[in-house]
C-alpha positions as CSV (number, residue, x, y, z in Angstrom):
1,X,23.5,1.7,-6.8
2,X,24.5,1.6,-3.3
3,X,22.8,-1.2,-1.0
4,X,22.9,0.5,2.5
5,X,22.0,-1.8,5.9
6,X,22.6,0.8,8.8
7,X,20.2,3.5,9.8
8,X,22.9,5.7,10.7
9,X,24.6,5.2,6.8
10,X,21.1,6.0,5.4
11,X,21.2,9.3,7.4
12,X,23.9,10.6,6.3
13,X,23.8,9.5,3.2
14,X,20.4,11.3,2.7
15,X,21.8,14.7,4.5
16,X,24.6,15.2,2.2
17,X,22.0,14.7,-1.0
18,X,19.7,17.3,0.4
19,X,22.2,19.6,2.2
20,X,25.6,19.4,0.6
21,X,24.1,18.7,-2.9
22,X,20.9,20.3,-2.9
23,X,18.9,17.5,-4.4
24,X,15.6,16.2,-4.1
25,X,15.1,12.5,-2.6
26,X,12.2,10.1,-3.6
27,X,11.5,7.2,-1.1
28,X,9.9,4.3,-2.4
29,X,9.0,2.1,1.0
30,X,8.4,-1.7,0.0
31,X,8.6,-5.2,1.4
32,X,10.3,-6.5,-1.0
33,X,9.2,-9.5,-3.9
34,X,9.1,-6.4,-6.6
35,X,6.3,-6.4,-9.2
36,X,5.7,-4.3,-11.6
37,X,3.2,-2.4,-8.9
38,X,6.2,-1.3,-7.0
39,X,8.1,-0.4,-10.5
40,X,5.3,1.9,-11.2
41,X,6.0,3.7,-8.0
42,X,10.0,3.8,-8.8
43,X,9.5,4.5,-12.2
44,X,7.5,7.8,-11.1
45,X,10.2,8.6,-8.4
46,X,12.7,8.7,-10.9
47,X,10.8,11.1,-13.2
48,X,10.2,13.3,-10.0
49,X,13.2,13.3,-8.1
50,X,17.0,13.9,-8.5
51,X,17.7,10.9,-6.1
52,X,15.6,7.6,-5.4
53,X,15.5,5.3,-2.6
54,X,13.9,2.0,-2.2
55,X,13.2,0.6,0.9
56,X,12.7,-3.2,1.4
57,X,12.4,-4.3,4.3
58,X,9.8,-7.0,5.5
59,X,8.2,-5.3,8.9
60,X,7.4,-7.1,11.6
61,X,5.3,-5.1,13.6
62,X,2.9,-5.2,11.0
63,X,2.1,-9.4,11.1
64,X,-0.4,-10.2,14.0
65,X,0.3,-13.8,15.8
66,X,-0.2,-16.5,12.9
67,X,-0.5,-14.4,10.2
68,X,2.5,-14.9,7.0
69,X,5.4,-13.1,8.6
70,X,7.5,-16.1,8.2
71,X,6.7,-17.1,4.7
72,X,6.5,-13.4,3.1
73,X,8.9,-13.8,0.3
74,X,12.0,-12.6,1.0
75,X,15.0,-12.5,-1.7
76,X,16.8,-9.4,-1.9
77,X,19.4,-10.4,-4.6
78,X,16.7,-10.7,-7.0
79,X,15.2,-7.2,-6.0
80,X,18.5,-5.4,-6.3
81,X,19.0,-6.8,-10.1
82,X,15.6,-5.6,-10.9
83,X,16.0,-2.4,-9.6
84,X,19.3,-2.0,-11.6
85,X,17.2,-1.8,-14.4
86,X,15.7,1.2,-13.3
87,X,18.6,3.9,-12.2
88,X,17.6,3.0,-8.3
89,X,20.4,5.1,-6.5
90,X,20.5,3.3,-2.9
91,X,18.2,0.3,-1.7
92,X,17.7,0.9,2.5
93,X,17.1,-3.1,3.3
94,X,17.8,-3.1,7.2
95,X,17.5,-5.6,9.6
96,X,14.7,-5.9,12.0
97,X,17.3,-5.4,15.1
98,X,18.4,-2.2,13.0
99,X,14.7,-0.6,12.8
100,X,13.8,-2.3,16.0
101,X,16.9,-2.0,18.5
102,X,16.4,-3.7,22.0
103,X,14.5,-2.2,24.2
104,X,12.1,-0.6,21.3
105,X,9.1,1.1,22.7
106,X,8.0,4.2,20.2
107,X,4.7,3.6,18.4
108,X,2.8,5.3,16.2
109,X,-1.1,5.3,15.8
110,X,-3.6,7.0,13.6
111,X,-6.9,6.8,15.5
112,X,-10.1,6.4,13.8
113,X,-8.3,5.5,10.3
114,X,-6.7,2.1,12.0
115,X,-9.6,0.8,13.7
116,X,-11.9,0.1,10.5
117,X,-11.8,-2.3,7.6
118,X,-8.2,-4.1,7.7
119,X,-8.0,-2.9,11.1
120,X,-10.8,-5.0,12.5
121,X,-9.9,-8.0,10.8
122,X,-6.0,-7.3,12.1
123,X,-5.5,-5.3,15.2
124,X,-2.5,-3.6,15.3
125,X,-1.7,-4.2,11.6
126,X,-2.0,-0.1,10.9
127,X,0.2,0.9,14.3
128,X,3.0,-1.1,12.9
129,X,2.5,0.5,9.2
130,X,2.4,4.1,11.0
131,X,5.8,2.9,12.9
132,X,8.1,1.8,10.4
133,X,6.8,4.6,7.9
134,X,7.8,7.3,10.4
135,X,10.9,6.0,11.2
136,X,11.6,5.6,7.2
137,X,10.7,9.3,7.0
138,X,12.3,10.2,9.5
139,X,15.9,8.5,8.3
140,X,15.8,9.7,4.7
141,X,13.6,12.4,5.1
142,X,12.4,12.5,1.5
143,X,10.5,15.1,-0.1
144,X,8.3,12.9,-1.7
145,X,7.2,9.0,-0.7
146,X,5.0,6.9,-3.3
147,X,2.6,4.5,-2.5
148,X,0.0,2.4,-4.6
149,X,-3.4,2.7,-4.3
150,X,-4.0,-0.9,-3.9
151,X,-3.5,-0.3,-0.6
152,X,-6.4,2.3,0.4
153,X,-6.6,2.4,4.0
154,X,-2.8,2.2,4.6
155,X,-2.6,5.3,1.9
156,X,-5.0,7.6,4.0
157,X,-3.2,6.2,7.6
158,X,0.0,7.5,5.8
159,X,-1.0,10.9,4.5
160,X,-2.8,11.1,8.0
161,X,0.4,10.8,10.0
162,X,2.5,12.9,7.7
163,X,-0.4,15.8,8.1
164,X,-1.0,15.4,12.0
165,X,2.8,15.1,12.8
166,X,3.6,18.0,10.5
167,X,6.4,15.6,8.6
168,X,7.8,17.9,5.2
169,X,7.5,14.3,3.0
170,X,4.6,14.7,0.3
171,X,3.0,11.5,-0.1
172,X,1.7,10.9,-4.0
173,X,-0.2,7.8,-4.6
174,X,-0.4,6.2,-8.0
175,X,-3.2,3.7,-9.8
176,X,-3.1,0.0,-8.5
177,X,-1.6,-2.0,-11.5
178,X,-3.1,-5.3,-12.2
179,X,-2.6,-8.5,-14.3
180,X,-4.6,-9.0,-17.2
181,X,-7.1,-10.6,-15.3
182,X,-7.7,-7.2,-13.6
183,X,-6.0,-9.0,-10.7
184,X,-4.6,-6.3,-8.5
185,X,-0.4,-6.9,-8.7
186,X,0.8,-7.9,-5.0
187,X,3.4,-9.7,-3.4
188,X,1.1,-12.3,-1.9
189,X,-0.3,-13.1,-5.7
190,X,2.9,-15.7,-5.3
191,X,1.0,-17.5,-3.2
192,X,-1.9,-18.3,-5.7
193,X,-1.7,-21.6,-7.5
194,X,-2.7,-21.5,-10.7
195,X,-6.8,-22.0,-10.0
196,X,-6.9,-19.5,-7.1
197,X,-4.7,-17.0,-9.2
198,X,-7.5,-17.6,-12.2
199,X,-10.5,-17.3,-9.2
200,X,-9.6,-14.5,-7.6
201,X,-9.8,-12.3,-10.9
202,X,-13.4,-12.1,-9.8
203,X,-12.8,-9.7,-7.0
204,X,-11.9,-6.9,-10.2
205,X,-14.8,-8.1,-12.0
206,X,-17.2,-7.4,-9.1
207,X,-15.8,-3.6,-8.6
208,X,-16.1,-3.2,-12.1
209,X,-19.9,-3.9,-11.9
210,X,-20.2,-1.7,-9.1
211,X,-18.8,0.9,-11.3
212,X,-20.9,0.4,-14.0
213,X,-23.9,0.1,-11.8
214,X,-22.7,3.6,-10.5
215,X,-22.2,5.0,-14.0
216,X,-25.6,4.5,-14.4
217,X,-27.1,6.1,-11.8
218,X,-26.9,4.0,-8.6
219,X,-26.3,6.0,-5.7
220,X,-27.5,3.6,-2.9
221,X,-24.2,2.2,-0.7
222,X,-25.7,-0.8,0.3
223,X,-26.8,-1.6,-3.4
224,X,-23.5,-1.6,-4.9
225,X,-22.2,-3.2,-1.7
226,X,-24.6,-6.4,-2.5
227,X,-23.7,-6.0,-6.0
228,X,-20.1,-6.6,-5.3
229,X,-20.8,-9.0,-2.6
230,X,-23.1,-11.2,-4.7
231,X,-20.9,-11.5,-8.0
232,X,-17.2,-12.4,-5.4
233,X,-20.3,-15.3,-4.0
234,X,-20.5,-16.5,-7.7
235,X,-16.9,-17.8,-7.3
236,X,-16.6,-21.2,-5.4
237,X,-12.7,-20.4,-4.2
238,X,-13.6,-17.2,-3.1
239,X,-14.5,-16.3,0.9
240,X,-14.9,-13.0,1.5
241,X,-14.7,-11.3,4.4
242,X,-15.9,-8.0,3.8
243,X,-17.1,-5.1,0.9
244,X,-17.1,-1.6,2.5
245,X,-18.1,1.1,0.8
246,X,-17.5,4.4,2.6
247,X,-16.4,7.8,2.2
248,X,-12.5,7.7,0.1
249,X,-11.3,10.2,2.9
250,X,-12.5,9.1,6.3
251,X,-14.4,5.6,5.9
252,X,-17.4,6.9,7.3
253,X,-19.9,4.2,6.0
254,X,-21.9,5.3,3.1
255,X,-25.7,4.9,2.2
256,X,-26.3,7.5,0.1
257,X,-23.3,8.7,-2.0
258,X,-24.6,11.7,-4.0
259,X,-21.4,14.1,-5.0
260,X,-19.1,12.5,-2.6
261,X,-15.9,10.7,-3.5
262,X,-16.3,6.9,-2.5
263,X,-14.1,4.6,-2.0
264,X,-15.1,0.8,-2.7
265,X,-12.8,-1.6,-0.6
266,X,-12.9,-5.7,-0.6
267,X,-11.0,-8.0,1.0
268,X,-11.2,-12.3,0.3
269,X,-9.4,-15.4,0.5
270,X,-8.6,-17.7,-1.9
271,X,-7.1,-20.8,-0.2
272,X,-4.6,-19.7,2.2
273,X,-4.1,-16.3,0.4
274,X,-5.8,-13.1,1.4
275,X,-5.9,-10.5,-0.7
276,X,-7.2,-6.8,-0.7
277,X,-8.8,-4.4,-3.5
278,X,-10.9,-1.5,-3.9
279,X,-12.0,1.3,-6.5
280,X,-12.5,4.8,-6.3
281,X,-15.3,6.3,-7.6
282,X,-16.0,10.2,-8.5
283,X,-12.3,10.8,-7.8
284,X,-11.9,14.7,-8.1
285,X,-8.0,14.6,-8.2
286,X,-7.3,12.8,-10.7
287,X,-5.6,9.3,-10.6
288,X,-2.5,10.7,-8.9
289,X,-2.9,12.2,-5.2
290,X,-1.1,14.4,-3.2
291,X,-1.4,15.0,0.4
């Protein structure tokens, strides 16, 4: 496993694979403080692809002013022995000067997609994902990039670009894991102590009743959005700032769902921590999607 800092090393690194060697490259684009979330996603690059590449790399351009740029966890020895484990074949964990150089002025927005839900609540948040993803793709040029489902919006902003920009990468996306709480697996879990942590299992709990409710009939958007909404109140630690449920491929709001594939979203905070989750119901595809 090589560890590679330069843009212009990861280049030509990936050329040779796909030109000289004729093998197929999986990217695996993280932030770094690896859970078993991210393992899921390396674990299926490695059954997919000749040659797997893990990015971490915590991006800026992503944070908005006061938001947990400074205190996202950062230790990359720690992710590189993890990922020996797991037949990693280069880790791309660049510098913000070496994505960013000086003078940096190229961004990348998905319209419509990056104004809603996480969007609202954190202008600009999506631009900088559609950024640095570009420029990751655009480096290694994978054939195929994996991304978890915990992250909804950021999923569709990323298959999105890839379609509108006409980029070759196939973008698969694979089940959120969770705890066995039914706490969705993130990075910013770390920041729980242990009585948020236990708290914040209720955000699960609350999309599991709205997929029950649904099971049994309900088809009425703001129903299952009160349902979710009322059982995240139950919990003392929990503030919530918003349930969405809306169309799985555009967000457009929902109020009557009949056949169409609907995507339950959440977002709370739990002390200090924010965290994000969401369920897909009457998925056609299966639980693994491809652009």
């Amino acid at each position: 496993m090589e560890i590679i800092n330069r843009r212009q090393r990861m280049s030509s690194v990936s050329r040779k694979v796909r030109r000289d060697q004729d093998r197929t490259i999986g990217l695996v684009p993280t932030m770094g403080a690896l859970h078993d979330g991210h393992l899921s996603l390396v674990r299926e690059a490695r059954r997919m692809c000749d040659v797997v590449v893990v990015s971490v790399f915590v991006n800026p351009a992503q944070f908005a002013p006061g938001e947990d740029f400074e205190r996202y966890p950062r230790d990359l020895t720690k992710d590189t022995a993890v990922l020996t484990d797991y037949n990693v074949d280069y880790i791309f964990a660049p510098s913000p000067e070496e994505m960013y150089p000086k003078n940096f002025s190229t961004y990348v927005t998905v319209e419509g997609l990056s104004e809603q839900l996480e969007g609202v609540v954190r202008p600009g948040h999506f631009r900088g994902v559609a950024t640095v993803v570009t420029i990751l793709l655009n480096i290694i040029r994978p054939d195929f990039a994996f991304f978890g489902q915990k992250d909804a919006q950021q999923t569709l902003v990323v298959k999105r670009l890839v379609r509108d920009l006409a980029l070759e990468t196939e973008i698969v996306i694979l089940p959120t894991v969770r705890e066995p709480s039914g706490l969705a697996l993130s990075s910013r879990n770390a920041f729980l102590n242990p009585e948020e942590r236990q708290s914040a299992a209720v955000i699960h709990r609350a999309l599991t009743r709205a997929e029950s409710a649904y099971a049994e009939g309900e088809r009425n958007g703001a129903k299952l959005a009160s349902l979710v909404r009322s059982t995240i109140e139950t919990e003392p630690r929990a503030r919530l700032d918003y349930v969405s449920v809306s169309d799985a491929d555009t967000l457009e709001k929902l109020d009557k769902l009949n056949d169409k594939t609907v995507l339950i979203a959440v977002a709370a905070r739990f002390g200090q921590t924010r965290l994000i989750d969401n369920l897909v119901l009457n998925q056609r595809d299966g639980v693994k999607i491809k652009s």
